[in-house]
C-alpha positions in Angstrom: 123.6 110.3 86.9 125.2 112.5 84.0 128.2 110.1 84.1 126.0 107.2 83.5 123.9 109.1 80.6 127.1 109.6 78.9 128.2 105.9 79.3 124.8 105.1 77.8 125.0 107.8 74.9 127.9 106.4 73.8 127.5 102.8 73.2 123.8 103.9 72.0 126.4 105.5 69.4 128.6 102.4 69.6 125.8 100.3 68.4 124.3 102.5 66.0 127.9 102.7 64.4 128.4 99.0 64.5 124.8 98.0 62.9 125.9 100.7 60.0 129.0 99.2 59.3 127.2 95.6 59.4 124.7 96.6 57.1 127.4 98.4 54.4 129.3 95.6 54.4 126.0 93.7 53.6 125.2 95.7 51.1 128.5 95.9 49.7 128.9 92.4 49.1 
């Protein structure tokens, strides 16, 4: 279970990164 929380944790963190960068670059340009 704790090994799976992680795994989820980080590609929650994964995602949240990759919608920010999506969204700066949107902004950006």
């Amino acid at each position: 279970m704790f090994c799976d929380e992680m795994v989820n944790m980080s590609l929650d963190l994964n995602l949240d990164t990759t919608l920010n960068e999506i969204v700066d670059a949107v902004m950006s340009s």
